[in-house]
C-alpha positions in Angstrom: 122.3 144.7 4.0 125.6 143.4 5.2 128.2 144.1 2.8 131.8 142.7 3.3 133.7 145.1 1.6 136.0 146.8 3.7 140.0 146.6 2.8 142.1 144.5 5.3 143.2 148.1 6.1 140.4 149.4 7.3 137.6 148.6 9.6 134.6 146.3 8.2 131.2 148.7 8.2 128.2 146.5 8.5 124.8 147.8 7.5 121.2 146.3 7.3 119.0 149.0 6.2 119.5 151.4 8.4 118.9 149.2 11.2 122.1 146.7 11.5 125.7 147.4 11.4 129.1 147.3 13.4 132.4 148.1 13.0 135.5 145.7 13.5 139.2 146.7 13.9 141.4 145.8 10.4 143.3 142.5 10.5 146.8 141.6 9.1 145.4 140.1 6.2 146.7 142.6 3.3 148.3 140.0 1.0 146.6 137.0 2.2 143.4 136.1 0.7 141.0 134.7 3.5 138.2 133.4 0.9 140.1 132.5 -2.3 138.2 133.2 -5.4 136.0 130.6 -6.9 136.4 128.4 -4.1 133.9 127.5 -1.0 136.2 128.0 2.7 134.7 127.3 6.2 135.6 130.3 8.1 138.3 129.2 10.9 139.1 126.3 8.5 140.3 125.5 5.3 138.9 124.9 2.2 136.2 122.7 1.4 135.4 120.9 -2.1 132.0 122.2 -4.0 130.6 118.8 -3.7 131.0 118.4 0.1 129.6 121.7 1.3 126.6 121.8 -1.2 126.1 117.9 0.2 126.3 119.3 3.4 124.0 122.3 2.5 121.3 120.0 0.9 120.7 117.0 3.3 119.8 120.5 6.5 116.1 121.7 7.3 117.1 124.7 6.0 119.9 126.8 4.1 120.1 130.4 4.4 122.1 132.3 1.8 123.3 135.7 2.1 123.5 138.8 0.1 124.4 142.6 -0.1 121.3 143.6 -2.4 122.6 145.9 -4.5 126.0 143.3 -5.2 125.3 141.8 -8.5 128.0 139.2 -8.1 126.3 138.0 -4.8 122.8 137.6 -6.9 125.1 135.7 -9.4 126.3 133.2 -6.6 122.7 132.7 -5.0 121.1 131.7 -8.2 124.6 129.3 -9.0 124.3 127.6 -5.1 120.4 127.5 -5.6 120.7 125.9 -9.3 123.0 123.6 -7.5 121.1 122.4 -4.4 118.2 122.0 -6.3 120.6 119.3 -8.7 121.1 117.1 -5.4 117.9 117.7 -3.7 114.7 116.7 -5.2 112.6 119.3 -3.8 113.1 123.0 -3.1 110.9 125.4 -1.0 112.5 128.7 -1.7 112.0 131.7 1.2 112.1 135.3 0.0 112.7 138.0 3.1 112.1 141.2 0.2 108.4 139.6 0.0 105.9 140.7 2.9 103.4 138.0 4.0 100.2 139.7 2.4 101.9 139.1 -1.2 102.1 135.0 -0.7 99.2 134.5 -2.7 101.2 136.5 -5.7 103.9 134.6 -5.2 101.8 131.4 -6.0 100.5 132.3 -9.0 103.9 133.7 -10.4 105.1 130.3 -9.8 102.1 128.5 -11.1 102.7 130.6 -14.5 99.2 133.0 -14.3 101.6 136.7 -14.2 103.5 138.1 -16.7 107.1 139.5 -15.6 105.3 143.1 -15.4 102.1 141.9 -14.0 104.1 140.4 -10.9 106.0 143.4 -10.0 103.5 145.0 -10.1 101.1 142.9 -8.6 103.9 142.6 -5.2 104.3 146.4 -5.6 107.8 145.7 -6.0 109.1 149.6 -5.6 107.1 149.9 -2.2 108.1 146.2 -1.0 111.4 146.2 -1.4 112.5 149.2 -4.1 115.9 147.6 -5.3 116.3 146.7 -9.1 114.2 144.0 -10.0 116.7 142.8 -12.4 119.2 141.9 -9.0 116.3 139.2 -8.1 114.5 138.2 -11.3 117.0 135.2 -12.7 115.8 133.6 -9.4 112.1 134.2 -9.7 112.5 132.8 -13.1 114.4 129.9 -11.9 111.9 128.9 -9.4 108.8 129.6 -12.0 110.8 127.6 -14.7 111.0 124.3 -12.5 107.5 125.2 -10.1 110.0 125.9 -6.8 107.6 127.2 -4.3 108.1 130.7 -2.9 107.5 132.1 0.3 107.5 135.5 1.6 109.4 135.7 5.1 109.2 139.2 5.5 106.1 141.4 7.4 105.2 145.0 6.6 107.7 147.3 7.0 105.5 149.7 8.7 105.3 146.2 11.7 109.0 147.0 12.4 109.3 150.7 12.2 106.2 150.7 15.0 108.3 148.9 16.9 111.2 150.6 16.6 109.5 153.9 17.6 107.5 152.4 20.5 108.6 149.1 21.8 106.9 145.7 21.0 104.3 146.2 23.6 103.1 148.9 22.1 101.7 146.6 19.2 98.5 144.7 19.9 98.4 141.2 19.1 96.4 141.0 16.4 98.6 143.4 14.6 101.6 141.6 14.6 101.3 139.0 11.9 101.5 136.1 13.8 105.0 137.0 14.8 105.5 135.2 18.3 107.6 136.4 20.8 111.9 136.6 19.9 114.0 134.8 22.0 116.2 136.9 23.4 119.2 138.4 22.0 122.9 137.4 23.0 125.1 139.3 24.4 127.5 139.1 21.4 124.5 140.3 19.5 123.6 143.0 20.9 127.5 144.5 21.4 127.0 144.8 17.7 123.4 146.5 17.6 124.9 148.8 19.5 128.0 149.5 17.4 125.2 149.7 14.6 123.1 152.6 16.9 125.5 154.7 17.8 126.3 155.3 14.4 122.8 156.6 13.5 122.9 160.7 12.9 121.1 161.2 15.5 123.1 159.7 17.9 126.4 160.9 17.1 126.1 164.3 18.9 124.6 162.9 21.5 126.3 159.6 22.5 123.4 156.7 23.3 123.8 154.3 26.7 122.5 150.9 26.3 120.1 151.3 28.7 118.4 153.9 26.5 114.6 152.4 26.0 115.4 153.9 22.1 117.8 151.2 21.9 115.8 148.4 23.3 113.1 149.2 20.5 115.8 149.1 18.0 116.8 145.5 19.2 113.2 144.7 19.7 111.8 145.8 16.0 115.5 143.7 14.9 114.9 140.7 16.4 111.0 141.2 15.5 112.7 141.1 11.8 114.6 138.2 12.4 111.9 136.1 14.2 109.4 136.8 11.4 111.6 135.1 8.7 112.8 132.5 10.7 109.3 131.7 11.7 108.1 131.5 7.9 111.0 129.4 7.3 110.3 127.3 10.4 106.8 126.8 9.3 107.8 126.1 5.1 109.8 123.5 7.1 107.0 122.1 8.9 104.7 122.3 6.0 107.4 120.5 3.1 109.3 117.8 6.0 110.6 116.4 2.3 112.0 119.7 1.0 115.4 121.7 1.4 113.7 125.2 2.4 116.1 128.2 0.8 116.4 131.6 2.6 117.5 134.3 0.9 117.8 137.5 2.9 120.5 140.3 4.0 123.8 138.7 5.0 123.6 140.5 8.3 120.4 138.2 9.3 122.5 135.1 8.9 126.1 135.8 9.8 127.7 134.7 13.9 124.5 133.0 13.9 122.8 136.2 15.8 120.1 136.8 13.7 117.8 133.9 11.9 119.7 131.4 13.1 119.1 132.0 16.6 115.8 132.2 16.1 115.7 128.9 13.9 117.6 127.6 16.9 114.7 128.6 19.7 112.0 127.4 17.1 113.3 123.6 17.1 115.0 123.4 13.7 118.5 122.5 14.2 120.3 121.3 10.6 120.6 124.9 9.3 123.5 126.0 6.8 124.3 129.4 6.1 126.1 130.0 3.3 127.4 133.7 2.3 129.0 135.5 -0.7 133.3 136.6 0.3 133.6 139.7 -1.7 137.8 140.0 -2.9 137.9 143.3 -0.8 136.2 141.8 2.5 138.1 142.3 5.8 139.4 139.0 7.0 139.1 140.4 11.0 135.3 139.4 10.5 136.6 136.2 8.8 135.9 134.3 12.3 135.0 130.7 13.1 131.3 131.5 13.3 130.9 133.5 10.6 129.1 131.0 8.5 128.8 126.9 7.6 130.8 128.1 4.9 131.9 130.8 2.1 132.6 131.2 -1.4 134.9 133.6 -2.6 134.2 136.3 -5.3 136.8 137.2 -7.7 138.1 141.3 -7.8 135.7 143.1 -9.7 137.8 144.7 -13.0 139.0 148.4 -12.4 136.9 150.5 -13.5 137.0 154.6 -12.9 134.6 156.0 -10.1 131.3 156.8 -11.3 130.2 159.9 -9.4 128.0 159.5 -6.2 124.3 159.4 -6.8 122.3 162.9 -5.5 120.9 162.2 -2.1 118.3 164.1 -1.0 119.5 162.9 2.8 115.8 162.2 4.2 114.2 158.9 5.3 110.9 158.9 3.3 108.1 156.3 3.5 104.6 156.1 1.4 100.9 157.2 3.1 97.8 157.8 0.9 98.8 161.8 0.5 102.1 161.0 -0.9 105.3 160.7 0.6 106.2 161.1 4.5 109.6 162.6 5.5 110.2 160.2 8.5 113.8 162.1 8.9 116.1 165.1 7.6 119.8 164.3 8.1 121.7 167.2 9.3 123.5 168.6 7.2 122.1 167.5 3.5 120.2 169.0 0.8 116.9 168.3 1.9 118.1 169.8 5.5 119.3 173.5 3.9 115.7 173.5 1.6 114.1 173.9 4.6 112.6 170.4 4.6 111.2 169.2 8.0 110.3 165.6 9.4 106.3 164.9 8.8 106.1 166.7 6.1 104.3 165.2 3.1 106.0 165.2 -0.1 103.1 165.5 -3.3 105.3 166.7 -6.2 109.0 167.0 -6.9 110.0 168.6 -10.7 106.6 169.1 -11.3 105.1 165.6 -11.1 103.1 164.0 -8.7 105.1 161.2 -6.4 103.4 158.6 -4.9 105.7 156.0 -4.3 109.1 156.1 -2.8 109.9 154.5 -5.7 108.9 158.1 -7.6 110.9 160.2 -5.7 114.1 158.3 -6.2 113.6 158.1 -9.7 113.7 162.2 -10.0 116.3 162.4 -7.6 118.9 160.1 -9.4 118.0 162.1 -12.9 118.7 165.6 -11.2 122.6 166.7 -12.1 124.9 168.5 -10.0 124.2 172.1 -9.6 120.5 171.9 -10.4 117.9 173.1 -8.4 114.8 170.7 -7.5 111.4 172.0 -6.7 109.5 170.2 -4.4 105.9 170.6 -3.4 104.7 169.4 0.0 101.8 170.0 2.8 102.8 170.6 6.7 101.0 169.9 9.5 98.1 170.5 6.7 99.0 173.3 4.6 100.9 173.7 1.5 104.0 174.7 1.1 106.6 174.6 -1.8 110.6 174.6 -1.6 113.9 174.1 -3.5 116.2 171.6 -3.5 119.1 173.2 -4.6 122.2 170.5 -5.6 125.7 171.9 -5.4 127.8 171.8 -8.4 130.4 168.8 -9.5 133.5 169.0 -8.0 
């Protein structure tokens, strides 16, 4: 997830699910909008009418659009710039990265009208897949089930890329890698801003990384293995549909400089690709750079509104395994860390019910209020053991 919503004061934080991200110095930019609201700007440029860039958009191979996930406003835009390519171009193919390939044949039926709302989410395993709200993405499932818009899913197991970001791509045999071929290789440029992105990782910050670490080559590795994954699917919708405008939507982060799918678009032989990306008001204009994107649209402010309070966070990286839920990480530092919490353990119950899903365990978490206690039931290296979660009070 890239977000674009630092203040021209500060510096920009870019993040993409824990794996991407950078930081970039503040610009003079304070009373100078570099994306005026409601109005489409190529980056370096000037404006651009509506009409001309969407032209632009819908006569490329393909046209990736970006998003922050949990942005509602950028969801708005997507399913506005998709309703209108899909005006000037006859046929649509439209490319999903929150979709793993092993949920394509869902996909189809959703689109040929056999699944019920509930029965697709369920039927993609929507918390495990992908775990944002639904709500974010379902006006664009809709759309492209209302007018039979193909989708594809451009993304591989997530378990693919975590492998690989433990252990290096050699370490994954051939035949489990999902007919992901091998990434060209990153640029320079790009990997200045992986690094940015590592070094910021807990683990790293009391011990500074070197690039020549092998732990950061297997975090460029499993991010270009991302990267080359969805731009192959795309490549290949392209292949398949030489009539059709092929849509990506997927994390900002994997479109803008052209360092992620592009590139990879690039090294796979399809050259007319447009990205397109969402300018929140509160962006930082020092990332407002002539390579950014094909072009921008500017979001109006959102209305002031007073601070809801943060969220609990357990501070653990969790995934799902057939005994429940693996901690794959404690941050120092955070609840889970002071309950005594380890990495491998295997979450069963929390407040008394069984989790299975990640999906379940963030659903407690976000109910529990501050200066509760959580109990948490959990097996290590085997054996059970049971622990409390104890949240501090409100401020």
């Amino acid at each position: 997830m890239y977000k674009f919503n630092s203040a021209c004061a500060r510096s920009l934080v870019l993040a993409a699910a824990a794996i991407l991200g950078a930081s970039f110095a503040p610009s003079a930019c304070a009373h100078e909008p570099c994306a005026p609201a409601a109005a489409w700007t190529v980056p370096g440029g000037a404006r651009i009418a509506a009409p001309e860039i969407l032209a632009r958009a819908a006569g490329a191979q393909v046209a990736l659009l970006g998003e922050t996930h949990d942005d509602p406003d950028h969801h708005r835009w997507e399913l506005q710039t998709v309703a209108a390519l899909a005006a000037l171009h006859p046929k649509l193919v439209l490319g999903f990265e929150m979709f793993p390939r092993r949920v394509q044949p869902v996909l189809e039926r959703w689109v040929a009208g056999e699944l019920s709302e509930a029965d697709f989410l369920k039927a993609v395993d929507w918390p495990q897949v992908w775990g944002y709200d639904a709500a974010f993405y379902l006006p664009l499932f809709h759309f492209a089930r209302m007018n039979r818009v193909p989708m594809v899913a451009l993304n591989v197991e997530h378990s693919f890329t975590r492998l690989v970001g433990a252990k290096g791509l050699a370490a994954v045999p051939q035949d489990q890698r999902e007919g992901v071929s091998e990434p060209a290789a990153a640029s320079e440029a790009y990997l200045a801003r992986l690094f940015e992105s590592y070094k910021q990782h807990p683990e790293n910050k009391s011990s500074p990384p070197a690039r020549s670490d092998p732990e950061f080559r297997h975090f460029v590795q499993a991010q270009q293995v991302w990267d080359r994954a969805m731009a192959q699917a795309l490549a290949d919708a392209a292949a398949r549909n030489p009539d059709a405008l092929v849509v990506g939507i997927m994390g900002s982060q994997h479109i803008a400089h052209g360092y992620g799918v592009p590139s990879q678009l690039a090294s796979l032989g399809v050259k007319r690709v447009a990205s397109l990306l969402p300018w929140s008001a509160d962006s930082d204009c020092g990332d407002f750079s002539a390579d950014l994107a094909t072009a921008v649209f500017g979001l109006p402010p959102e209305p002031a509104e007073p601070a809801a309070p943060a969220p609990p966070l357990l501070g653990i990286q969790i995934e799902a395994v057939p005994a429940g839920i693996r901690v794959v990480a404690v941050n120092p530092g955070s609840i889970a860390a002071a309950s005594g919490l380890q990495a491998e353990d295997v979450l069963t119950h929390a407040a008394g019910s069984a989790v299975k899903t990640t999906g379940d365990l963030r659903a407690i978490v976000v109910r529990m209020a501050p200066g509760t206690w959580l109990p948490l039931k959990a097996t290590r290296q085997g054996a059970p053991i049971e622990l409390t979660a104890k949240f501090p009070p409100a401020k």
